[in-house]
N, C-alpha and C positions, 0 to 999 in steps of 0.2 A: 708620765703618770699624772692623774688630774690631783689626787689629792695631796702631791706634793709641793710641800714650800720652798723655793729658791731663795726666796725675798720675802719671808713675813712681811704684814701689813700692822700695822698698831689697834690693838682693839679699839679706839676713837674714831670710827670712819665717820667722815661727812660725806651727806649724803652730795651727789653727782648731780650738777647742772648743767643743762643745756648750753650750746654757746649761741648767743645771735650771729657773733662773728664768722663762725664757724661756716653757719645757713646761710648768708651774704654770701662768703666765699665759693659755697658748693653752689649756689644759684648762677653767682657771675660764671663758672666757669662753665655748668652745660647750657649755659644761654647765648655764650660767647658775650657778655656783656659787664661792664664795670662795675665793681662792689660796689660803686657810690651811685650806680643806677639803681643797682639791686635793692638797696638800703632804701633809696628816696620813694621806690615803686613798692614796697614792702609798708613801710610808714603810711602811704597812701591808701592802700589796701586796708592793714589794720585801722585808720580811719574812717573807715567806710565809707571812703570812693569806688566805684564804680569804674572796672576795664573804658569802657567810651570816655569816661569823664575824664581819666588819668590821661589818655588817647590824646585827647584833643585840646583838653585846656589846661594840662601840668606837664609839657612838652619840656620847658626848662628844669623843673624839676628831673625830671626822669633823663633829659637829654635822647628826646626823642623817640621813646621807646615809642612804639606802636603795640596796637593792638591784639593784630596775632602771638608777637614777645610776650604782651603783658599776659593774655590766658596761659600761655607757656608757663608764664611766670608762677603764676596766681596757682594753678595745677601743681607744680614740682614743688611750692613752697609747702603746702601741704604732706606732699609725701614725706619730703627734707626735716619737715619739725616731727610729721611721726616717727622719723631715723631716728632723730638725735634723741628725740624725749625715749626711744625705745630704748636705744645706748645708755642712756644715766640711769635709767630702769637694769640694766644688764651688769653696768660698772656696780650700783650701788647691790644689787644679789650676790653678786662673786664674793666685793668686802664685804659682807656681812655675813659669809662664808668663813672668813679668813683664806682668802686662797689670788685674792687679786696681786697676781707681782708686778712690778714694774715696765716689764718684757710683753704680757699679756695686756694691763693697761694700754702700752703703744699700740698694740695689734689690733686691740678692741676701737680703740680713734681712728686707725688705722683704715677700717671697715668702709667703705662705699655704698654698701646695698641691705638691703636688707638680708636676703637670704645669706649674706658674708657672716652678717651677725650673729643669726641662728645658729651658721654652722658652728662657731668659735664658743659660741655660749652652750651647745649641746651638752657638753660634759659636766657642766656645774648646773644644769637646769634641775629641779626635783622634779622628780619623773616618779611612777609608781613602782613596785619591788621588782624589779626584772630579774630574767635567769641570772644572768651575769651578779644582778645584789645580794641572790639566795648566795650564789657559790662565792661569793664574798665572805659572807656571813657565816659561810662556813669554814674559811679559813682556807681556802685557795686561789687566791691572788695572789702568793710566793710563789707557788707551785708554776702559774703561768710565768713569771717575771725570771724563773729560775731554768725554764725552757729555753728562754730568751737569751738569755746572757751565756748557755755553756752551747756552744755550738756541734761538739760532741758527745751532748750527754743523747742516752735512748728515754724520750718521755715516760714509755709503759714502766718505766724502772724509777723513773723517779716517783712519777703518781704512787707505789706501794708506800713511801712515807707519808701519806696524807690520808690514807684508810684512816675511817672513823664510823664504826659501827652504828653509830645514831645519823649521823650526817652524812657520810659518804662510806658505798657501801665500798665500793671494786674500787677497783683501779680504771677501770671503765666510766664511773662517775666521775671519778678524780678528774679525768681531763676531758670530759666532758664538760665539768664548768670552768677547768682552765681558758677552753675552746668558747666557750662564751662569754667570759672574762675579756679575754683577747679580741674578739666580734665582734662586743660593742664598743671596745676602746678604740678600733681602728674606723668603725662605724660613724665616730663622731670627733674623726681628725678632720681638722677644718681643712688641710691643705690638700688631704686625701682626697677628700668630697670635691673640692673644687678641681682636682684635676681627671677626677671622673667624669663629674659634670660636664668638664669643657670636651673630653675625649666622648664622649656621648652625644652632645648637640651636634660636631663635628663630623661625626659617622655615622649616625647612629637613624636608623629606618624606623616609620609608623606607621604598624601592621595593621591592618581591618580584616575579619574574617566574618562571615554570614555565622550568624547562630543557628545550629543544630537544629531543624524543623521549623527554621522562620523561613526559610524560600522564597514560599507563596505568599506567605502576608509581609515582607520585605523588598519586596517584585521592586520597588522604585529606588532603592539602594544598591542595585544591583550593580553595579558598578565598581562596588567597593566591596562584592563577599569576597577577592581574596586580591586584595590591594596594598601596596607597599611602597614607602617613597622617602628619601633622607628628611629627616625632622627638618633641618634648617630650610627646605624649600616648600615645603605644606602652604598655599597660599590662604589665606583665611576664609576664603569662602566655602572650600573642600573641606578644611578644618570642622568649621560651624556645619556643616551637611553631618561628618562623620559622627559627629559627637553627637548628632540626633539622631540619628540613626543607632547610636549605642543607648540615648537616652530610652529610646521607642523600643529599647531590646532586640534589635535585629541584627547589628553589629559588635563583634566583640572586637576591641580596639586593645593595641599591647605597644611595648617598645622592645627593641632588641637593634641586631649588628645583623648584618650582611650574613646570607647563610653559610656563605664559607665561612664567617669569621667566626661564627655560634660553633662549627662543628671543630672550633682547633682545639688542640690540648696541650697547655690550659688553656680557657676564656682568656682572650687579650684583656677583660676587666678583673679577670681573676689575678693576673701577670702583673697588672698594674699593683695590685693590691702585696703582690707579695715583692715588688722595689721597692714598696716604700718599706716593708719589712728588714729592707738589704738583704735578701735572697736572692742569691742569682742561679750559676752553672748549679747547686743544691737542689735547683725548684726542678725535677723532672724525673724520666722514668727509674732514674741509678739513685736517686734521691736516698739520703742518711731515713733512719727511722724517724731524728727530727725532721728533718726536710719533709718526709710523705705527711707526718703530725702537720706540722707549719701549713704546708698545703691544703689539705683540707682544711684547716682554719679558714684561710684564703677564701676559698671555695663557698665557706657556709658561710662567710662575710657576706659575699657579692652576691649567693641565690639567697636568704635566708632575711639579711638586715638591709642589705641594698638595693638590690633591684627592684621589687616594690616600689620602695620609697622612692627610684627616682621615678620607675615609671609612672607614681603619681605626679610629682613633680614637675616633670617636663612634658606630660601633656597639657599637665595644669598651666605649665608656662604659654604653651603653645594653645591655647584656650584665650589667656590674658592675652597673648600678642594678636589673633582671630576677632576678638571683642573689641579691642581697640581699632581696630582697623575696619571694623563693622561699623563703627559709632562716627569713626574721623571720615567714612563714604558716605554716611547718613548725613554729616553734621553739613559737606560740604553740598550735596544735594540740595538738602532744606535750606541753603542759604542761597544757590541758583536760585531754587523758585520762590523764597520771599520774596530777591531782589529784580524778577521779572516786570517786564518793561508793564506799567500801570497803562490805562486805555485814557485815564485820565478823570476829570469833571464831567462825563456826557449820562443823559440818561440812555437807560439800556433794559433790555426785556431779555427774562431770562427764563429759559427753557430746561426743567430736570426732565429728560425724557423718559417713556415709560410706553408698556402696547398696552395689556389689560386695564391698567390701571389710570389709563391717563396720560398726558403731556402736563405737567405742571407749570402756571404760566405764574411771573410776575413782573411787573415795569417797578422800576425805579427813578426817582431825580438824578440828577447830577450828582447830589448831594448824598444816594444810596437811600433817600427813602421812600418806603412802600407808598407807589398810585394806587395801585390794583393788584388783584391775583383774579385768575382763573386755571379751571382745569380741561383740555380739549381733549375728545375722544378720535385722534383722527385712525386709527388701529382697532384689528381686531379687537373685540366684539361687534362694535357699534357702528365702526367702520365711517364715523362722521369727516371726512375729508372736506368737505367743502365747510361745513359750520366751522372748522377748525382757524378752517385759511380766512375767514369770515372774523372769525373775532380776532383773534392775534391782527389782523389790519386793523380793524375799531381801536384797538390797544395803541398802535402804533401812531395811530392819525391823531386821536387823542390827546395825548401825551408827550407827542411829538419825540418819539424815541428816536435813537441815531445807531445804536447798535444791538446787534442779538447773539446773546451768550449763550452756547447751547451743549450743556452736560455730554461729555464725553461715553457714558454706561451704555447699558444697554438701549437697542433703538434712536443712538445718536444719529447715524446715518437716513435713518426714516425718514428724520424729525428735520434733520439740514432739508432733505429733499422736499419737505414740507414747506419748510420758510421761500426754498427756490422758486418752489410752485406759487406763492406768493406771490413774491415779488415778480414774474413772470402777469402774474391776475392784476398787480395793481402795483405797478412801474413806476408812479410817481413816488411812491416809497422810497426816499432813497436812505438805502439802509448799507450796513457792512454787518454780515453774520462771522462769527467767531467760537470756534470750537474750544471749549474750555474742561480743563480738569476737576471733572466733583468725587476727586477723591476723599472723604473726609467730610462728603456734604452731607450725607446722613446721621454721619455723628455727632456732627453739630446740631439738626436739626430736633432730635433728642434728647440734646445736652439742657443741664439748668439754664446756662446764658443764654440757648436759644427762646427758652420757654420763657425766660425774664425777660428777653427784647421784643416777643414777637406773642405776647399771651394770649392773645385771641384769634391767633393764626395758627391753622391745622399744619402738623409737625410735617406732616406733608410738600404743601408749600412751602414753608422755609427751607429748603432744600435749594428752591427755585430762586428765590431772594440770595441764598449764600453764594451761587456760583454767577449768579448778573453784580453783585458787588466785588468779587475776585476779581472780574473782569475790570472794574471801573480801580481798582486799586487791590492787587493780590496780596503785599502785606498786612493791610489792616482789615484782611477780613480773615485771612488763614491765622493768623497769630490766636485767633478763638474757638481754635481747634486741637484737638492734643497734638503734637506732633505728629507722634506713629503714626496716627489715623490719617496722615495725607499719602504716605505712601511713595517713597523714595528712598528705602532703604534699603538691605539686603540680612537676614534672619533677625530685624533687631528684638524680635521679640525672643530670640534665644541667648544676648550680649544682657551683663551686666545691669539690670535696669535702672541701678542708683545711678550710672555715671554716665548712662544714655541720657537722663533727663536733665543732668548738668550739661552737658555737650551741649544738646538741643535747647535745652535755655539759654545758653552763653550766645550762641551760633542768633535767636530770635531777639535779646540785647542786643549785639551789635548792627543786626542789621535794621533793627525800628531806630536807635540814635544814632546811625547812620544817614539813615532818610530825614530823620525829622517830624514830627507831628505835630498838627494842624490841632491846638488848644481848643478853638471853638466847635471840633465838627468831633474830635477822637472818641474812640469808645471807650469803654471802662478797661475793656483788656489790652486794648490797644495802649492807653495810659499806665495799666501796669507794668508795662515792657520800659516802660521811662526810666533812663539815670536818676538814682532816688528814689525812686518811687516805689510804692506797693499796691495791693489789692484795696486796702484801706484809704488810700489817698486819692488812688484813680479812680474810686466811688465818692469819695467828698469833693472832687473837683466837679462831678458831671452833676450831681446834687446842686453845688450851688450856681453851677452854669444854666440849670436848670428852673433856677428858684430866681436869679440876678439877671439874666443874661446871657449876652457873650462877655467875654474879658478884653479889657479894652485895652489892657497892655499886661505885662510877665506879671510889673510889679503887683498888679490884683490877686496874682495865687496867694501874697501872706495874707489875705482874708480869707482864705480856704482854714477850716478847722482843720487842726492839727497839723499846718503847712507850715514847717519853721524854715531858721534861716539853711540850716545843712541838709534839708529837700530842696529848699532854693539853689546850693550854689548847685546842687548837682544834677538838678532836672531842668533850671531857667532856658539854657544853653541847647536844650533838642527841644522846647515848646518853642514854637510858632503862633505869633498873632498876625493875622493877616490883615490888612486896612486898619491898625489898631492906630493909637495916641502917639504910638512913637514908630518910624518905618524900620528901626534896626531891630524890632521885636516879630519883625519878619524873618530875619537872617537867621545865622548860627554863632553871629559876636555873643559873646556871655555878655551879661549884662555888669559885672566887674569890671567890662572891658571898655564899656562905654566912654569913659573918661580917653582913653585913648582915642576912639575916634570924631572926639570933642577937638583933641589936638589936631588932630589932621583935618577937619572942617573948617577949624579955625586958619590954618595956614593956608589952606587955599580959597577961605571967605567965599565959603559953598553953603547950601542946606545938604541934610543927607538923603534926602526926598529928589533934589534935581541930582542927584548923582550916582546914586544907586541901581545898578543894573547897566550901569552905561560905561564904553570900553574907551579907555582915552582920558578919563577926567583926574586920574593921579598921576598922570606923566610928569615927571621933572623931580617929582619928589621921590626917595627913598625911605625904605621902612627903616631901618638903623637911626633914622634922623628923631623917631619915635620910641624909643625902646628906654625903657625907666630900671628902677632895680624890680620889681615886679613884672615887668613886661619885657621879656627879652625879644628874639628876630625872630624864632618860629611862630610867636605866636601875632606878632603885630603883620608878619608877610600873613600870616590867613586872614586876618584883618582886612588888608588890602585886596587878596582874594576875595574874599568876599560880601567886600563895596561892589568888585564889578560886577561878580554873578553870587547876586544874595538867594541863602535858599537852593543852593544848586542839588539838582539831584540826582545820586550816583546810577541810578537806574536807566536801562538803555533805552532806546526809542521804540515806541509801540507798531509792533510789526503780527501780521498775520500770516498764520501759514494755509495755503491752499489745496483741500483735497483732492484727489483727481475725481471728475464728476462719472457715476457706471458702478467706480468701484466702491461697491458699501458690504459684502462681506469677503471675507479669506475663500472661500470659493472664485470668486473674481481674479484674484491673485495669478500671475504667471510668472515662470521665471523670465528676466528681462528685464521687465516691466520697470521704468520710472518715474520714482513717487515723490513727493513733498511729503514732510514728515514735521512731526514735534517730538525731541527726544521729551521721554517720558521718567527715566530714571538711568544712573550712572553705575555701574559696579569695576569692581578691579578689572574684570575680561571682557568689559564690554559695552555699548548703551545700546537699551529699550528706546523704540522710535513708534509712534503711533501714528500708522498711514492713513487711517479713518476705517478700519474693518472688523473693531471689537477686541481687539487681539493685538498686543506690541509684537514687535519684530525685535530680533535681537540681531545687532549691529557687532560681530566677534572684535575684540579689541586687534586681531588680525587683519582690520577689514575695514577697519575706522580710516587709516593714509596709506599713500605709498611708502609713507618714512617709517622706519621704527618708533611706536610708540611704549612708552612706558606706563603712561599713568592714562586710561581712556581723559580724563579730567582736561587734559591735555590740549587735545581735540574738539570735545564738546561738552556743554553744560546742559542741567535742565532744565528746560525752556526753549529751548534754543529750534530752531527751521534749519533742518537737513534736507537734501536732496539723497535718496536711495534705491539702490537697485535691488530686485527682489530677486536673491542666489539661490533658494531654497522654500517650498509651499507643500508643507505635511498636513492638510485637510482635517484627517482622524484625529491626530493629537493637538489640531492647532496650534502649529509653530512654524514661526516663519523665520527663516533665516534672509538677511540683508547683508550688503556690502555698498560704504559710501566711495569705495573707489568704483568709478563708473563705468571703466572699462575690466572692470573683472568678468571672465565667461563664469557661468553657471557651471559651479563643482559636480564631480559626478557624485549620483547619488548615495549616500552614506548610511550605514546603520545606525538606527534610532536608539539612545540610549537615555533610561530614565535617570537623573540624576539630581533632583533636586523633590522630588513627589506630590508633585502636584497636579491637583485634578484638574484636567482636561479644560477650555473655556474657562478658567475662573474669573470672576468679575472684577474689572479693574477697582468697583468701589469698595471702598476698604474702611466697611463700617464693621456693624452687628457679623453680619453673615457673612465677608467678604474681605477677611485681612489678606489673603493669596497673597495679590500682588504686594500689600506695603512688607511679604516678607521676601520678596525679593525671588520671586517664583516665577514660570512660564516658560517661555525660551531659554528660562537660565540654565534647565536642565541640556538643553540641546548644547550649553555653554562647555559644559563639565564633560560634554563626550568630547569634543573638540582639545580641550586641554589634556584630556587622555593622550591622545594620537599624537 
């Protein structure tokens, strides 16, 4: 019983404090890592280091931790201090109750999780008057408790001593609120709960039924009006479909047991509910009149207080598991295609294609910035093909462009063929055209930054400028773009949106102080992304780069306003000065560090200018022979790494993929046929592959190797040049089914099922009018009938 004392507590309670220790401990152990890493990466954090900074330049501190640990970290420690501050909040309610015992105290520390805590605290929570406090109130909580304890008594015989003419009228009252007295105290047995729970995840199926007269305007759900499948295996992306489909009103979604198990008597959860009772051979058709009493208690438990609750619960779980797992396919995507192989320093001319409206033209420097823009009509209406191929050469000759980035949307295909015909007219051009993603180019060109960089340039072309500087370097031009808006994810606009954009922030951190960035050339947002750094400071640097200069070494940031020494130590380290005052202010040595490789120039009576970049000039020495109490062996061996190869960068080598020349729409398409490809996006069943025909193919994660695969990620990233066979070409719906094993025959043909509802051709660009794809739409639906079968 909840409002009994075993163990008084002393009217004096102190109020309950968190433990640090405590947080260390549970951090060390789901991270598989040492309290005294936990501790030092904790201290780090709450100083406001930065995951990269702690990464790379507090290795001794932390003993190593890396950087995916440290997000790890950095995420759970959050959850872990909302546990425990939720616990002393819990502890200090109960004592101030009078009702915290000793026994409960342990069970309450005891707790792992949150939902552990809720269940345990249910009973002493203030809640509002419920049936169960009326019939309290009325003085029958004997009356159930006295049920309880005579195992031969007949209830309808005891309830006649508990008639009360103003408060309970029958005997029918009477144990009606004994019965709900009893419901909610078994309601909010923490260990009840917990083994309902576990016996639910374990068996327990999630139902989808079509809503009553949605039919026809559910047409694209259809897949799911009368679908059923074990909770524990719901993959997330079926999850996120179904639940908008409930959102959109067309699916009713429920939880229950296997329909043999629904129709036994009792409910296997009702049976559970009445062992923990200690009713056993009692509980059934010969049952005492308590026993039938007890039973339906049981019974109104499990339909009335329970099952609701959980079936909120554990969709709601299975929602959180779906969202996470949206965010962590999103997070890894967007970090494929920052980390795409750059084209480099070259200028490039870059093409937003378009029919009515234009070719959008613009050249760029090496350096990404604006020569020229023009607009060429080579398409319907105007139909100027020759004037087109006429100026885009002028442009080229000019300017002496090297490469042409040409918008993957609509009319890309045209527009490649356009440049062909070119180069074909004036041969000495020698040029490399490259097909590029403008996912996200429109909504930059819209955006304030773009109207701030580019203010006397119609929003128009800067489309054509965003996707010729992606090319020349994909990082530091996609980083000025929202995330979502590039379009590699899978429903994120139905996941969580607080912890999508922490994801996706963490995921654009590590991969900008990963690469590194070039202090004299970055942009404002590009600097924002810096260890340290903010919006404020990435706009005072470019200010007075602007008003001074270039920076002729790190140490000139402390004359940036508002640049102190704890923006220093944590952003010095990922700025680059390039041909500056000092050559290690090229590297990614911190400048703390410098004194050490003072040491090492001195022993081998070098400059760091003759030795830097060159393989062979520290042989004989070892890095141990440099290590101080400050400077341990991880961090002086990166040191020596990166004398030989200063500035190295993790990003792979600039490669193009080729389309096959003919084939420019999905009518073209046969099955056979194969194609060179760029995966385009990743999801758990599969990867999106864009052959050059307006329209990705989807690559079934069945079809990705001969081996079993688990994670497509596995296999392939985005960005990345596949070779694909085309297994399947559905014209009307536009969807293409692929296979990269090459010797797979062409399946026999399959029925089409809608299952993710998406309009037919949707644009791959994913601005204003056209988020489709970054919701992870098209062939995905072709996906969901395949994982049916």
């Amino acid at each position: 019983m909840t409002d009994t004392l075993a163990h008084p507590v002393s009217d004096a309670i102190a109020p309950h404090q968190t433990d640090p220790a405590r947080i260390l401990a549970l951090l060390a152990t789901e991270l598989g890592i040492r309290p005294a890493q936990a501790a030092a990466a904790v201290d780090l954090l709450d100083g406001g280091a930065t995951v990269p900074f702690i990464a790379r330049y507090r290795k001794e501190a932390t003993g190593g931790l890396d950087d995916t640990v440290l997000r790890n970290l950095e995420v759970r420690l959050s959850y872990v201090r909302d546990l425990e501050s939720r616990r002393a909040a819990i502890l200090d309610s109960i004592s101030q109750q009078g009702k915290l015992t000793p026994e409960l105290e342990q069970t309450l520390r005891a707790a792992d999780t949150k939902q552990r805590l809720e269940d345990l605290y249910a009973p002493y929570k203030p809640k509002r008057r419920t049936r169960a406090q009326i019939a309290r109130e009325a003085g029958l909580e004997p009356l159930a408790d006295a049920i309880l304890a005579d195992r031969a008594c007949d209830p309808a015989a005891l309830a006649q001593g508990y008639i009360n003419p103003e408060t309970v009228k029958d005997a029918k009252a009477a144990l009606d609120g004994a019965r709900d007295i009893l419901a909610e105290r078994y309601a909010e047995d923490a260990d009840l709960l917990a083994d309902l729970r576990e016996h639910l995840w374990n068996t327990g199926l999630l139902y989808a039924k079509v809503v009553e007269g949605k039919e026809t305007e559910g047409a694209n759900f259809r897949d799911w009006f009368d679908f059923s499948e074990p909770l524990r295996s719901v993959p997330s992306h079926r999850m996120l479909a179904l639940l908008r489909g409930r959102q959109q009103g067309v699916l009713d979604i429920r939880l229950g047991l296997d329909a043999e198990l629904e129709s036994l008597t009792p409910h296997p959860c009702v049976e559970r509910i009445a062992r923990r009772l200690g009713m056993g051979a009692e509980f059934g058709p010969e049952a005492s009149p308590r026993g039938r009493w007890l039973g339906e208690v049981c019974r109104w438990t499990w339909r009335v207080k329970l099952l609701t609750a959980f079936e909120s619960e554990l969709i709601g779980r299975l929602r959180e598991q779906a969202e996470e797992e949206a965010i962590r396919v999103f997070a890894a995507n967007l970090k494929d295609l920052l980390l795409a192989a750059p084209a480099g320093p070259k200028a490039v001319l870059g093409l937003d294609p378009g029919i009515r409206t234009g070719v959008k033209v613009a050249a760029i420097d090496a350096t990404g910035k604006v020569l020229a823009t023009a607009t060429v009509y080579p398409f319907e209406p105007r139909r100027d093909r020759e004037g087109a191929i006429n100026t885009l050469a002028a442009l080229i000759a000019r300017h002496k462009l090297e490469l042409v980035a040409i918008g993957n949307g609509t009319a890309s295909r045209e527009t490649e063929k356009l440049v062909v015909d070119m180069q074909a007219k004036f041969p000495e051009l020698a040029l490399t055209r490259v097909m590029v993603s403008e996912a996200g180019a429109s909504v930059y060109s819209a955006s304030e930054l773009g109207a701030a960089e580019f203010p006397d340039l119609d929003v128009s072309l800067r489309g054509a400028v965003s996707i010729a500087r992606r090319l020349q370097d994909p990082l530091a031009e996609l980083v000025k773009i929202e995330p979502k808006a590039i379009g590699v994810g899978q429903y994120q606009h139905d996941v969580n949106q607080r912890e999508l954009a922490r994801s996706l922030d963490a995921v654009i951190e590590d991969c900008v102080n990963a690469v590194g960035v070039d202090l004299n050339t970055a942009s404002a947002p590009l600097l924002t992304r810096v260890s340290g750094l903010n919006s404020l400071l990435a706009r005072n640097i470019v200010a007075w780069r602007d008003e001074n200069g270039a920076f002729a070494d790190r140490k000139s940031l402390l004359k940036v306003p508002r640049f102190g020494d704890k923006a220093f130590e944590q952003a010095a380290g990922f700025l680059r000065v390039r041909e500056g005052s000092n050559p290690l202010d090229a590297s990614s040595v911190h400048p703390e560090a410098y004194p050490v490789v003072e040491r090492i120039l001195a022993r081998i009576q070098a400059d760091a200018r003759d030795i830097m970049g060159k393989q062979g000039t520290l042989k004989g020495i070892s890095p141990s022979e440099f290590t101080d109490e400050r400077f341990g062996l991880p961090t002086v061996r990166d040191i020596f790494q990166e004398l030989e190869k200063p500035g190295r960068d993790p990003r792979p080598e600039f490669k193009t993929a080729q389309f096959k020349e003919g084939v420019n729409a999905i009518s073209d398409l046969h099955e056979g046929m194969i194609l060179e490809g760029v995966v385009t996006n990743v999801a758990n069943f599969g990867a999106f592959v864009d052959v050059g025909v307006h329209q990705d193919g989807l690559v079934h994660i069945s079809a990705l190797s001969n081996r079993y695969v688990k994670d497509p990620r596995d296999v392939v990233r985005v960005g990345q040049t596949v070779k694909v066979k085309v297994q399947e070409v559905d014209v009307p719906r536009k969807r293409i089914g692929l296979t990269m094993r090459l010797d797979d025959d062409a399946p026999p043909a399959r029925r089409s099922a809608g299952g993710d509802h998406r309009p037919s051709g949707a644009s791959r660009r994913a601005g204003a009018g056209g988020k489709a794809q970054a919701e992870g739409m098209g062939a995905m639906a072709a996906a969901f009938a395949r994982l049916k079968r």
